[in-house]
VOPAGU-2260 file (C-alpha; in pm, 1 decimal, decimal comma):
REM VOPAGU-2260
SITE   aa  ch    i         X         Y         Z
SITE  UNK   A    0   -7942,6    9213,7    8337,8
SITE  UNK   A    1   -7958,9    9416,2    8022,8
SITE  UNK   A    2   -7710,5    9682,2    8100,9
SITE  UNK   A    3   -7881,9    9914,3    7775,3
SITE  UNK   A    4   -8070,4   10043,5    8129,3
SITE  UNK   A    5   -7808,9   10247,2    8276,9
SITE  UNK   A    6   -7736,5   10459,2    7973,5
SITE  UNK   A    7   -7857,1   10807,5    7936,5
SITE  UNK   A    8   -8165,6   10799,5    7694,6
SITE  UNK   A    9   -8335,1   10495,5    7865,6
SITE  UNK   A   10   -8226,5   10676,2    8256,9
SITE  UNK   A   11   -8410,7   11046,0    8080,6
SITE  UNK   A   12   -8714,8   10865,1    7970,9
SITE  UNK   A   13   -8737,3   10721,1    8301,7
SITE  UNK   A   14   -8669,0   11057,0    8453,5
SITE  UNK   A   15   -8961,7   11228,3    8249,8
SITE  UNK   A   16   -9210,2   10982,8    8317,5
SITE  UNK   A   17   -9167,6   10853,4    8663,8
SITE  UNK   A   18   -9451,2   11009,0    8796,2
SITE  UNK   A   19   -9711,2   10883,3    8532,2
SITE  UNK   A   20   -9905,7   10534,2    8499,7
SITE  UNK   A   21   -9698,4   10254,0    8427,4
SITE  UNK   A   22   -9991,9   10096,1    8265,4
SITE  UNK   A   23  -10108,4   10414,5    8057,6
SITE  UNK   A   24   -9695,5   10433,1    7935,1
SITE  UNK   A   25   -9773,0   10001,8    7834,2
SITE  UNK   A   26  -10079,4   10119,4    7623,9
SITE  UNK   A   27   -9913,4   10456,3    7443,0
SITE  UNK   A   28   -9570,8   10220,2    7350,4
SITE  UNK   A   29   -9222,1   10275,3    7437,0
SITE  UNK   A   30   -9028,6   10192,2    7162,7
SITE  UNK   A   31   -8658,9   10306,9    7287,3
SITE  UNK   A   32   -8373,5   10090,7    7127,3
SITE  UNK   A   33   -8204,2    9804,0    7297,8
SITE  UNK   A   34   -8457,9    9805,3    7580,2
SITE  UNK   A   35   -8784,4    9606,5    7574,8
SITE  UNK   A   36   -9110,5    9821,6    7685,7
SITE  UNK   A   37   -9152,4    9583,0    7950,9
SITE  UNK   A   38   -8790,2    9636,4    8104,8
SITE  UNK   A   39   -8868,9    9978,6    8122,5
SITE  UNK   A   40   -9192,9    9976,7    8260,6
SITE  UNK   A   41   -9059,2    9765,7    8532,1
SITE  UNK   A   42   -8766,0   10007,2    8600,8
SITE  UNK   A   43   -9040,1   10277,4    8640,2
SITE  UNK   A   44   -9218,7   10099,3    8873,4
SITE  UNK   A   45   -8974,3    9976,5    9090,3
SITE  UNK   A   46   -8826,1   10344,9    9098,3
SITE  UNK   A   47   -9186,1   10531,7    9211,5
SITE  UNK   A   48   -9123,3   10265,4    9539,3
SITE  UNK   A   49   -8769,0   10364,0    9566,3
SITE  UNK   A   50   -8863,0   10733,6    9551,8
SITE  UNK   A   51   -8980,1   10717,9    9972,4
SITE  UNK   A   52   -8830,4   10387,9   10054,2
SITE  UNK   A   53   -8482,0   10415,4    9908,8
SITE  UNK   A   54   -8395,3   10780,9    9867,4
SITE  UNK   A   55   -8027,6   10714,3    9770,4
SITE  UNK   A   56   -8107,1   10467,3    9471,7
SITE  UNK   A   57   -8375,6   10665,9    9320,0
SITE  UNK   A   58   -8118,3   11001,0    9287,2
SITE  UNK   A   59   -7834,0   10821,5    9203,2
SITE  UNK   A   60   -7794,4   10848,0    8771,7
SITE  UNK   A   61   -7772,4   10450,9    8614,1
SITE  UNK   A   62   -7924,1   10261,4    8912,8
SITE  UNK   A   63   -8053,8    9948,1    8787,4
SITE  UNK   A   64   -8334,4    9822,7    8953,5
SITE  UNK   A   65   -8470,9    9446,5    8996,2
SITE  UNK   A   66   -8865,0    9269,0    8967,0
SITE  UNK   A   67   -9091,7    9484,2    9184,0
SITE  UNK   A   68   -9152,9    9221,6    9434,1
SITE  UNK   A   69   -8721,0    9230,1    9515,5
SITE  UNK   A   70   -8810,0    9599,0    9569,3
SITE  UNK   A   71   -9094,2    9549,8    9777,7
SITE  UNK   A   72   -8890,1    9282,1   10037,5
SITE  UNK   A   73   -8574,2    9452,3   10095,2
SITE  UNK   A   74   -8469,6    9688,4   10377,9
SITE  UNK   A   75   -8573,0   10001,6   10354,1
SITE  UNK   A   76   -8270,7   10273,9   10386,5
SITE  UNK   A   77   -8401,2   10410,5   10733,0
SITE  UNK   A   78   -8404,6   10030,0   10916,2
SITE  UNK   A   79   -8042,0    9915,7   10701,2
SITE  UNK   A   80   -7880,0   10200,6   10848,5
SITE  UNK   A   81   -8038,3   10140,9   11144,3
SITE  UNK   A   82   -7928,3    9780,8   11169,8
SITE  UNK   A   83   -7568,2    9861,2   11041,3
SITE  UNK   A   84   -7496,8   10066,6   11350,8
SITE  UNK   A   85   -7573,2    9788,8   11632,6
SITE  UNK   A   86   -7245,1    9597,1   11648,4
SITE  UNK   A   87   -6884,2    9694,9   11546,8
SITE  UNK   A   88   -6760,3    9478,1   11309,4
SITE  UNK   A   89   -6516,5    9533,6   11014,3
SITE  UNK   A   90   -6561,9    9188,6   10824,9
SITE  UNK   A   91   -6928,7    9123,7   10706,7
SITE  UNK   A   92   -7114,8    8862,3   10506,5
SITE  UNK   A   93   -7458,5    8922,4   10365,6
SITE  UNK   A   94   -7555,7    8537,2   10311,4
SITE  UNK   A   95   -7870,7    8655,6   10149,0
SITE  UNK   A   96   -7769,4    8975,9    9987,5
SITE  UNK   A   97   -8066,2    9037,9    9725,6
SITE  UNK   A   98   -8072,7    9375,0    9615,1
SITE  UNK   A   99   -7800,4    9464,8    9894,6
SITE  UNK   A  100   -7934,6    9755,9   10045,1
SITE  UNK   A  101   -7835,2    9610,4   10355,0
SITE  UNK   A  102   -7461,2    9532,3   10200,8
SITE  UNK   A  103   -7427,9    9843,8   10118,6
SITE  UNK   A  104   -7505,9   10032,5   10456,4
SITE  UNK   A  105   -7262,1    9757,4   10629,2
SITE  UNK   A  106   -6991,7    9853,0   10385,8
SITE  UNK   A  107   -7009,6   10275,0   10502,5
SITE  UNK   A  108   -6847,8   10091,5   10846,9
SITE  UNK   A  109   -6700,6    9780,8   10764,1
SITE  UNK   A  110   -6375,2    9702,2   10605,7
SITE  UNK   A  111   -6481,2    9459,7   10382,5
SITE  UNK   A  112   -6813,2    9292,5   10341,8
SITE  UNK   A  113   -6939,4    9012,5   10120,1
SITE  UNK   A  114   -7216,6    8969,4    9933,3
SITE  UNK   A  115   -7386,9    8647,5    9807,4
SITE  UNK   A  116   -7668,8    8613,6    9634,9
SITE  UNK   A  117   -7793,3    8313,4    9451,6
SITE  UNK   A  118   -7985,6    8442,3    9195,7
SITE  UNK   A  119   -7751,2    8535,3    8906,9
SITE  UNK   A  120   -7952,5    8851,1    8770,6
SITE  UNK   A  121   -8010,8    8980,6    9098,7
SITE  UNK   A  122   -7637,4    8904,7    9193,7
SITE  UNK   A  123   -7536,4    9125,6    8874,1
SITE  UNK   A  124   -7804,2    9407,3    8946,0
SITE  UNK   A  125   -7626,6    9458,3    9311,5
SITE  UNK   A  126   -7242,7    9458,3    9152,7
SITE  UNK   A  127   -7376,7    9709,0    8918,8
SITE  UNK   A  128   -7579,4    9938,0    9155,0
SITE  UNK   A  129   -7257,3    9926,7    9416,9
SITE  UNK   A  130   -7028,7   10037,9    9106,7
SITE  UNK   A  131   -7248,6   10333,9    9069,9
SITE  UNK   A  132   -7244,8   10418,9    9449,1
SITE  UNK   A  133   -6904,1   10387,5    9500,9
SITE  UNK   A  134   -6893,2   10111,4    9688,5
SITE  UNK   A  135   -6549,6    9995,0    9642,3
SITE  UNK   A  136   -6535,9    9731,4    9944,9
SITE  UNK   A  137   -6782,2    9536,0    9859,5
SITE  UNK   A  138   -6663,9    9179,4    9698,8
SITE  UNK   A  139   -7047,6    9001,9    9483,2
SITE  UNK   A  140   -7011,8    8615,9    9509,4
SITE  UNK   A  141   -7308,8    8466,1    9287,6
SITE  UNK   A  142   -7404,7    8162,8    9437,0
SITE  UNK   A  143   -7539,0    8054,8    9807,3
SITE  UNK   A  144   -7406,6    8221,8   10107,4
SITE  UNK   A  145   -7414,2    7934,5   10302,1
SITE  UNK   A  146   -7180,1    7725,0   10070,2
SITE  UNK   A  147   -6940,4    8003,7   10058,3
SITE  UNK   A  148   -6893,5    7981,9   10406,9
SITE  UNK   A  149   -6827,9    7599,3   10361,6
SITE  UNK   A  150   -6615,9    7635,9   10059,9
SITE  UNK   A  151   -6437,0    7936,0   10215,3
SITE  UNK   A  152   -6245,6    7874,4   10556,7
SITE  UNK   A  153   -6271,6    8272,3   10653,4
SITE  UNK   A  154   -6404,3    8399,6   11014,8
SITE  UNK   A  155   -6620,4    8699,6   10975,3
SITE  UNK   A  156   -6708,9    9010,4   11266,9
SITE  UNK   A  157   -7057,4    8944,7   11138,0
SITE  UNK   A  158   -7305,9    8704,7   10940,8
SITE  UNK   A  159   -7610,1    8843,0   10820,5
SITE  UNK   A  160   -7869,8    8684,0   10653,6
SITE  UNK   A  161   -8257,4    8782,2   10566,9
SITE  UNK   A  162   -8403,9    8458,7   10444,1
SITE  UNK   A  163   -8618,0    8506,2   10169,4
SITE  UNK   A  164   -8995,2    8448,5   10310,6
SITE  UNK   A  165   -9185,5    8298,5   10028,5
SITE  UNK   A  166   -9155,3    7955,5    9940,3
SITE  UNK   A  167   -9072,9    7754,4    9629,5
SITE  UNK   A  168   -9409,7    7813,1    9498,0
SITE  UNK   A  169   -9375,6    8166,4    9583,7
SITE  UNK   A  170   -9637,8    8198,7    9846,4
SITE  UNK   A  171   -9531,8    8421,4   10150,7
SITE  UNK   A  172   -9429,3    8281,2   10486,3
SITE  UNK   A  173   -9289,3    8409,6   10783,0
SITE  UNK   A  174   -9248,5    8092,6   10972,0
SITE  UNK   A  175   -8870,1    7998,6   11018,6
SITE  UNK   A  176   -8842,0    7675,0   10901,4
SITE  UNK   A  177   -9024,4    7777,8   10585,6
SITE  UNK   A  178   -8788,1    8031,3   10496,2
SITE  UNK   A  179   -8480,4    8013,7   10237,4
SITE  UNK   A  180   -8250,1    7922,7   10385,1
SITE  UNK   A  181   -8340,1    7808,1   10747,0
SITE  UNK   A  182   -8074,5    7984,0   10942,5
SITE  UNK   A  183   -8208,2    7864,4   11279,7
SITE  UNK   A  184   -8161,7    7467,1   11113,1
SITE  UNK   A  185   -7771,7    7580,1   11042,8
SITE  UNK   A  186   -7710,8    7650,2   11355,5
SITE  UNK   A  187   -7460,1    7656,4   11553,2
SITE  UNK   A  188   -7242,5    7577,1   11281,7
SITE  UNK   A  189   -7274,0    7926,2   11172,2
SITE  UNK   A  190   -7067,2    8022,1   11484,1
SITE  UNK   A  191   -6811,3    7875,7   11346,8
SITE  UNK   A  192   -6715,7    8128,4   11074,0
SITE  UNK   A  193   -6869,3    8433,1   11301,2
SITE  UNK   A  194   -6890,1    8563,8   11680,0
SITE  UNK   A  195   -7207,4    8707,1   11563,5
SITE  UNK   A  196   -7514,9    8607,9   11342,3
SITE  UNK   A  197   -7785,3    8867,3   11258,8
SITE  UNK   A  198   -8078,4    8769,1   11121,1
SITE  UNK   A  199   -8384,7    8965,9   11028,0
SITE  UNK   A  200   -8721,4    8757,4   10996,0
SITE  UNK   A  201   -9062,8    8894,1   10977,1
SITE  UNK   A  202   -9259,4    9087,1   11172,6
SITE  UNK   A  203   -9547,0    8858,9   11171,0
SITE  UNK   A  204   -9288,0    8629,2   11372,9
SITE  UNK   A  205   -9368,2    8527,9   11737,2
SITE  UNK   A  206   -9089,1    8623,9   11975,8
SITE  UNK   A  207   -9113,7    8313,2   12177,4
SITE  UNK   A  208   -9094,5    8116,5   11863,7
SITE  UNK   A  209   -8828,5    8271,0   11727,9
SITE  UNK   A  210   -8641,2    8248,4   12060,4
SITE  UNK   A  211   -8710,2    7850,8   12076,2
SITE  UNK   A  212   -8614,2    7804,9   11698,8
SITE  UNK   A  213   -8302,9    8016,4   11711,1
SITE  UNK   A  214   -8176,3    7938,0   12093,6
SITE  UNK   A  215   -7861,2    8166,1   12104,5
SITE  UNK   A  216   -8062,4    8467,4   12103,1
SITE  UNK   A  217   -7890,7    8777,5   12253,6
SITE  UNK   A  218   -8125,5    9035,8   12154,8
SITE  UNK   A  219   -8452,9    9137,3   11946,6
SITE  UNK   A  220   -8447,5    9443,9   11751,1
SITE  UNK   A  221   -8824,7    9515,5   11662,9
SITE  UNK   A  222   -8789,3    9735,2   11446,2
SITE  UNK   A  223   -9130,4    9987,5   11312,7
SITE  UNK   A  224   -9152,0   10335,5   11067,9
SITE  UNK   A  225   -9367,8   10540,0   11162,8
SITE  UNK   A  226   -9553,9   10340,9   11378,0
SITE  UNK   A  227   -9584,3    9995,4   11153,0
SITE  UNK   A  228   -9364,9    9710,0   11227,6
SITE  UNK   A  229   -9173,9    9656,1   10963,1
SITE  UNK   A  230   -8899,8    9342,8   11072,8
SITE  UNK   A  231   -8799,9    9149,0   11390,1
SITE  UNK   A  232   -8388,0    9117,9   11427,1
SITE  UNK   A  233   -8261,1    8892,0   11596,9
SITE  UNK   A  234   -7853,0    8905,7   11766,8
SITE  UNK   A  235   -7746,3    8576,5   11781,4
SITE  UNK   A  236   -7435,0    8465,1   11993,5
SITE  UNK   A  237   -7252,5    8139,3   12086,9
SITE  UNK   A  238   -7234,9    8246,3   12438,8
SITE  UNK   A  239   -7608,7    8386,6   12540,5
SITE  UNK   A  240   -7813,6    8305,7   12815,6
SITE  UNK   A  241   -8169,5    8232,0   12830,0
SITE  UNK   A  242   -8301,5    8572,6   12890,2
SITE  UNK   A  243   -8255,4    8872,5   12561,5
SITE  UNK   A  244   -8300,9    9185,6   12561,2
SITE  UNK   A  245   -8558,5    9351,7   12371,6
SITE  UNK   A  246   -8544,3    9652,5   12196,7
SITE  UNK   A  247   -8843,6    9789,9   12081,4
SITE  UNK   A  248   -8745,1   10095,6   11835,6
SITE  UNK   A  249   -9000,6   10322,0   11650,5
SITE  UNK   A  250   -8828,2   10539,8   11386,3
SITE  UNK   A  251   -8987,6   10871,6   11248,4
SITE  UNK   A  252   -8880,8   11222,9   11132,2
SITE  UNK   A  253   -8543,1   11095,0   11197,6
SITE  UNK   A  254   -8614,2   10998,7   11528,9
SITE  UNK   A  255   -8654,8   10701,0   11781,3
SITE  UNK   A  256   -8833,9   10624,2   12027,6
SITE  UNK   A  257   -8690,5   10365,7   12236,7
SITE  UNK   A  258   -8759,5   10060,6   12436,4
SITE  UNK   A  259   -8535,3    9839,1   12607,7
SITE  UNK   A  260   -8592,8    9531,1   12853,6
SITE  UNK   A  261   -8549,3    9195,8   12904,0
SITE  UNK   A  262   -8839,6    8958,4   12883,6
SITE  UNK   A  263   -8828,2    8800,2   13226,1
SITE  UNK   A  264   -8871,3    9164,0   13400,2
SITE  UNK   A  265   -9224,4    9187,8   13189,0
SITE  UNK   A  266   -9264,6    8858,5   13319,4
SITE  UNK   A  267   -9193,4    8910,1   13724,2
SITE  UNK   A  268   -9336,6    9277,2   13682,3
SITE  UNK   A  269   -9765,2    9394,7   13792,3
SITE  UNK   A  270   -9901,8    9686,8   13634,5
SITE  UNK   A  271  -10029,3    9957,6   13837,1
SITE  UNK   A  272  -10407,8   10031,1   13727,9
SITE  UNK   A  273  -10586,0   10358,3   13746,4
SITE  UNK   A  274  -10930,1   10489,7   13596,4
SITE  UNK   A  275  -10877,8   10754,1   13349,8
SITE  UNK   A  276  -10668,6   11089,2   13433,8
SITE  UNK   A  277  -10567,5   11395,5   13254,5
SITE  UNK   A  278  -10327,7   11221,7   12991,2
SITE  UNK   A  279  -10390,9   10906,3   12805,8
SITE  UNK   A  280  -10101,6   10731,7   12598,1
SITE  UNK   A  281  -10122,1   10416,9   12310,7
SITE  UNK   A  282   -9821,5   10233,7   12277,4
SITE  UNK   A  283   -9662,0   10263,9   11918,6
SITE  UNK   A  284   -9645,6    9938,9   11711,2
SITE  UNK   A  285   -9332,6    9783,7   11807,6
SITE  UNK   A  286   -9411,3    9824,6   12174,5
SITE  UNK   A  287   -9726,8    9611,5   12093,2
SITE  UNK   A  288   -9514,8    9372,6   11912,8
SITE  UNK   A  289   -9324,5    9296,7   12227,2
SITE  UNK   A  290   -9568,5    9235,5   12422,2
SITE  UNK   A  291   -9402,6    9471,4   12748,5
SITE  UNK   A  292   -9693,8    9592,2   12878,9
SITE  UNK   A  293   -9706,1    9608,6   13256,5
SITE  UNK   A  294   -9318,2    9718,8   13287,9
SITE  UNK   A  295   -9440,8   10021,5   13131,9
SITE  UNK   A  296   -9665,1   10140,9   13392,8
SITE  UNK   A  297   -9302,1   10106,1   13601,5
SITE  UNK   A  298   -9082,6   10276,8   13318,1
SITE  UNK   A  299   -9314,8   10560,8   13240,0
SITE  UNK   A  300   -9464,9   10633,8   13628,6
SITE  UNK   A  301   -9826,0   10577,1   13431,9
SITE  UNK   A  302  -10090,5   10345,7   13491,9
SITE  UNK   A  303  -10312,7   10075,0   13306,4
SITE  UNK   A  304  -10703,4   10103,8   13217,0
SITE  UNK   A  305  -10741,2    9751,4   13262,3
SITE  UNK   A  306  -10564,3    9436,3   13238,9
SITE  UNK   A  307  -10632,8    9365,1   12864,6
SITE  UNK   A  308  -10714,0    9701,3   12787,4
SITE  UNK   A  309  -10324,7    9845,7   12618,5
SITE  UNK   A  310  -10397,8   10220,4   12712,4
SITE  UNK   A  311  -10218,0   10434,8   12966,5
SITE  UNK   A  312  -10273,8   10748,1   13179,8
SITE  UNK   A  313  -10090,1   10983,0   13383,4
SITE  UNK   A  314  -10168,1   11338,4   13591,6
SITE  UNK   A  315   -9899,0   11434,7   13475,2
SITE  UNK   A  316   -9708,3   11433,3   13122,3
SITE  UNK   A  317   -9444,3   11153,7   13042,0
SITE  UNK   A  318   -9243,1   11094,5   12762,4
SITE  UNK   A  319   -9437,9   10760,3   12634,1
SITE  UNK   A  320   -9283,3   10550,0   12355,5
SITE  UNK   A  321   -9614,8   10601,2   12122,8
SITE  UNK   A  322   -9917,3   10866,5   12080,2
SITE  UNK   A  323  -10011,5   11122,7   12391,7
SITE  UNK   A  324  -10308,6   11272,2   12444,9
SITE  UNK   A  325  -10519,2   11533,4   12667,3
SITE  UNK   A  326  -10798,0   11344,9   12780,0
SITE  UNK   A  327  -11114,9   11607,0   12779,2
SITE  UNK   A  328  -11413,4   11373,8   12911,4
SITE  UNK   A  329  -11553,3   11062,9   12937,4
SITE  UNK   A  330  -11856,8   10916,2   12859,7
SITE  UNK   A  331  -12043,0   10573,8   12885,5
SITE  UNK   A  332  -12096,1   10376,3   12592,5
SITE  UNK   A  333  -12403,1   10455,0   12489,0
SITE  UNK   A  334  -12459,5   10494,6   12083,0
SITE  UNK   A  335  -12784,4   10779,0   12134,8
SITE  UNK   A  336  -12591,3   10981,1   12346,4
SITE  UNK   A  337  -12302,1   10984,7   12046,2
SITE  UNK   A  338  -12532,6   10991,6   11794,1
SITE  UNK   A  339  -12667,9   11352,7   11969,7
SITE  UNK   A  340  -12336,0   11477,4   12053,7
SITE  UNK   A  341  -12300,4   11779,2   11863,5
SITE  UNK   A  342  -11895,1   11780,4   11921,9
SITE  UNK   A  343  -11828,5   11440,7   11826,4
SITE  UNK   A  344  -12003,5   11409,7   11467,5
SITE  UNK   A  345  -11668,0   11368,0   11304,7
SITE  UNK   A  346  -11346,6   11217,4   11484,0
SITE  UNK   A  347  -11078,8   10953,9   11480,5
SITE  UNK   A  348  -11186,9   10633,6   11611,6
SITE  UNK   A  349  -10965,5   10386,0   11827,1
SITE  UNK   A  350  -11110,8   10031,5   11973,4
SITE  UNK   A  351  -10866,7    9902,2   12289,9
SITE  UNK   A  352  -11014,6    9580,0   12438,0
SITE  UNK   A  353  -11362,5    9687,8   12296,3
SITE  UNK   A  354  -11642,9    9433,1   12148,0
SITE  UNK   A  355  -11730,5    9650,7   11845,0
SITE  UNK   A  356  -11504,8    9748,4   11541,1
SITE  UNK   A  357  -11426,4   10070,7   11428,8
SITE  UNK   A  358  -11677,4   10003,4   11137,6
SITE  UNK   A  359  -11961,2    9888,0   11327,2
SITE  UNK   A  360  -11939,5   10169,6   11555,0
SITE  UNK   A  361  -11938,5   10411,1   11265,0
SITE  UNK   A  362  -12247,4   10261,7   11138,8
SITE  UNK   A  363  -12454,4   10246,6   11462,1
SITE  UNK   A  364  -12326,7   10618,5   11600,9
SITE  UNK   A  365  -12317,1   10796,8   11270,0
SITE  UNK   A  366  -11976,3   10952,2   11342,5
SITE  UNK   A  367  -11768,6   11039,4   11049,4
SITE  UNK   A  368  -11421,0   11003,3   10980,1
SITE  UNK   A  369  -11154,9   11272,8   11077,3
SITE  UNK   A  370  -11171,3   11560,9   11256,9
SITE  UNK   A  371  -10914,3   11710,7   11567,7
SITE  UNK   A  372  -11094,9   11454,8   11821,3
SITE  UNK   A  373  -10984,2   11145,9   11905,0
SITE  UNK   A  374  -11195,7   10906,8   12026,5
SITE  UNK   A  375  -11127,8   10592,1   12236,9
SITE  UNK   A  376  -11364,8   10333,0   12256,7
SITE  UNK   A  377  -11276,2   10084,2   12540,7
SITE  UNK   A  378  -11311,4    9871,6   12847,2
SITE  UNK   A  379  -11221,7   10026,8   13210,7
SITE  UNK   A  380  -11083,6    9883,7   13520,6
SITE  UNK   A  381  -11481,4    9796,6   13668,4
SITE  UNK   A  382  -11524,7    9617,7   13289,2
SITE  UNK   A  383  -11747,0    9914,0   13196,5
SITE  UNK   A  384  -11705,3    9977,9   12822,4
SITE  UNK   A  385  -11645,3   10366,1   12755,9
SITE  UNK   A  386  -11550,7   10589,8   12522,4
SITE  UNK   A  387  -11243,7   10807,4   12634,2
SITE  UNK   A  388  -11275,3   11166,1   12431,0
SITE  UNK   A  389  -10919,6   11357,8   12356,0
SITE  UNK   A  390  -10721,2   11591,0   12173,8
SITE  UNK   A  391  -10367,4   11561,1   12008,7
SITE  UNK   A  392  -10074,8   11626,5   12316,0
SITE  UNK   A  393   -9853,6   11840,2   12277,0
């Protein structure tokens, strides 16, 4: 870590020229003392991502940042805090601390927490960032988490680990064994130092797999901003049974929208179907990531178009964990009729359980992109495809 960074010329020029091309600044020359071109062309691009995804770090003066691709893996400030506030704890190991965005948002509750990292630049980065946000309770051990915790006979409120998911080659992977370190191989030795492991994975993850791999699974965070899934987290506990709660949690405009239930009542529940009535609803992301979708017709007093068709409908309004809408007609699928329909020459097009792609049925109806209607093209209850025509509700 060249610490040159931090001081006040190199942070101005950074200041000045965050908002212009990184590669435009590489072709005009730097040329600041102490401080290679390319070290500052990195800190100005991993700052333009920290702008949106890490508020704090971008305003905070001498903030050193890490390669891009650290930038681009670590929590973002909305799901650390997020994660930070699901279990009281007051002693905390990060096994896997990275840039320590997660660390830090642990260390605003805990006592004490600890933060390993293996790689020694990154490790220095994080002790240097922490400095600068006053995070005087947090203890940097350069090296691996995991032989900390054998070297060191300590019991901690809380493990947490987010295995790095690219390999040795640096090739992503999401798959658990594949990860660095495999937490679910370690297992349940971790319990050992801990009454409770988190672990965030990613979201490309299969629940069931993860549940099989990890075993002592208490709960699943799945956790999406504004509306993408952005990690799966998973509660692990000596003493849990075989059936977790899942908790399927959409954040936005500093809000979320909330799912909770256990897998087996999805399991043991039937949906109640319906043709289409005056409201239609589309589960958010992380509801579609956990797969509950006949307990909502149950939770939500809505019904189902069809089996495999993931779109809801009501008489009346309910407060649905995803998009509402008014439903204002109904038509066959029929690309002539479309193509004549003077009201629907330019809307927003979603497929549900539907042959065609959004592409395809851009090209053979002619209807453009955007627009205040909202299109659904789908299959009904009777297997008739149709295309469900809306407006934003409320």
């Amino acid at each position: 870590m060249n610490s040159r960074i931090s001081d006040p010329d190199v942070q101005r020029f950074i200041k000045e020229h965050l908002h212009d091309d990184p590669g435009q600044l590489a072709l005009k020359g730097i040329g600041l003392k102490g401080v290679s071109d390319r070290e500052v062309l990195q800190q100005i691009t991993a700052k333009q991502k920290a702008l949106d995804k890490l508020p704090l770090w971008a305003r905070t003066e001498g903030i050193i940042y890490p390669e891009k691709i650290s930038v681009e893996q670590t929590s973002s400030e909305q799901t650390a805090r997020y994660k930070s506030q699901l279990l009281p704890y007051e002693q905390v190991i990060d096994l896997t601390g990275g840039f320590g965005i997660d660390s830090y948002f642990f260390s605003l509750l805990a006592k004490k927490v600890i933060h390993c990292e293996i790689n020694t630049e990154l490790s220095k980065i994080a002790r240097h960032n922490f400095q600068k946000l006053g995070a005087t309770n947090i203890e940097c051990h350069t090296g691996d988490g995991l032989e900390f915790l054998k070297i060191n006979n300590r019991i901690f409120d809380l493990i947490y680990a987010d295995p790095a998911r690219r390999d040795r080659s640096k090739k992503k992977v999401f798959m658990l064994e594949d990860c660095l370190p495999d937490i679910a191989a370690t297992l349940p030795g971790l319990f050992d130092h801990g009454e409770a492991v988190m672990v965030k994975t990613s979201p490309l993850l299969d629940l069931q797999a993860g549940i099989e791999s990890f075993r002592f699974v208490n709960s699943i965070h799945i956790i999406s901003l504004k509306n993408e899934v952005k990690e799966l987290l998973w509660i692990l506990k000596k003493d849990a049974g075989t059936d977790p709660l899942v908790h399927a949690m959409n954040i936005h405009n500093e809000q979320t929208d909330p799912l909770t239930f256990r897998l087996s009542e999805e399991a043991q529940s039937t949906a109640n179907f319906s043709a289409p009535l005056k409201y239609l609803y589309e589960p958010n992301a992380a509801v579609m990531k956990s797969g509950c979708f006949t307990l909502l017709t149950h939770k939500f007093d809505c019904y189902k178009l069809h089996s495999h068709t993931h779109l809801y409908t009501s008489s009346k309004p309910v407060e649905f964990p995803g998009r509402s809408f008014l439903i204002e007609r109904i038509l066959p699928y029929n690309k002539k009729l479309l193509k004549k329909d003077a009201e629907l020459q330019k809307a927003n097009i979603t497929i549900r359980n539907f042959p065609d792609t959004v592409n395809q049925i851009r090209k053979k109806t002619g209807i453009k992109e955007g627009g205040e209607k909202y299109l659904f093209f789908c299959t009904d209850l009777q297997g008739k495809k149709i295309v469900i025509v809306c407006s934003k509700y409320p």
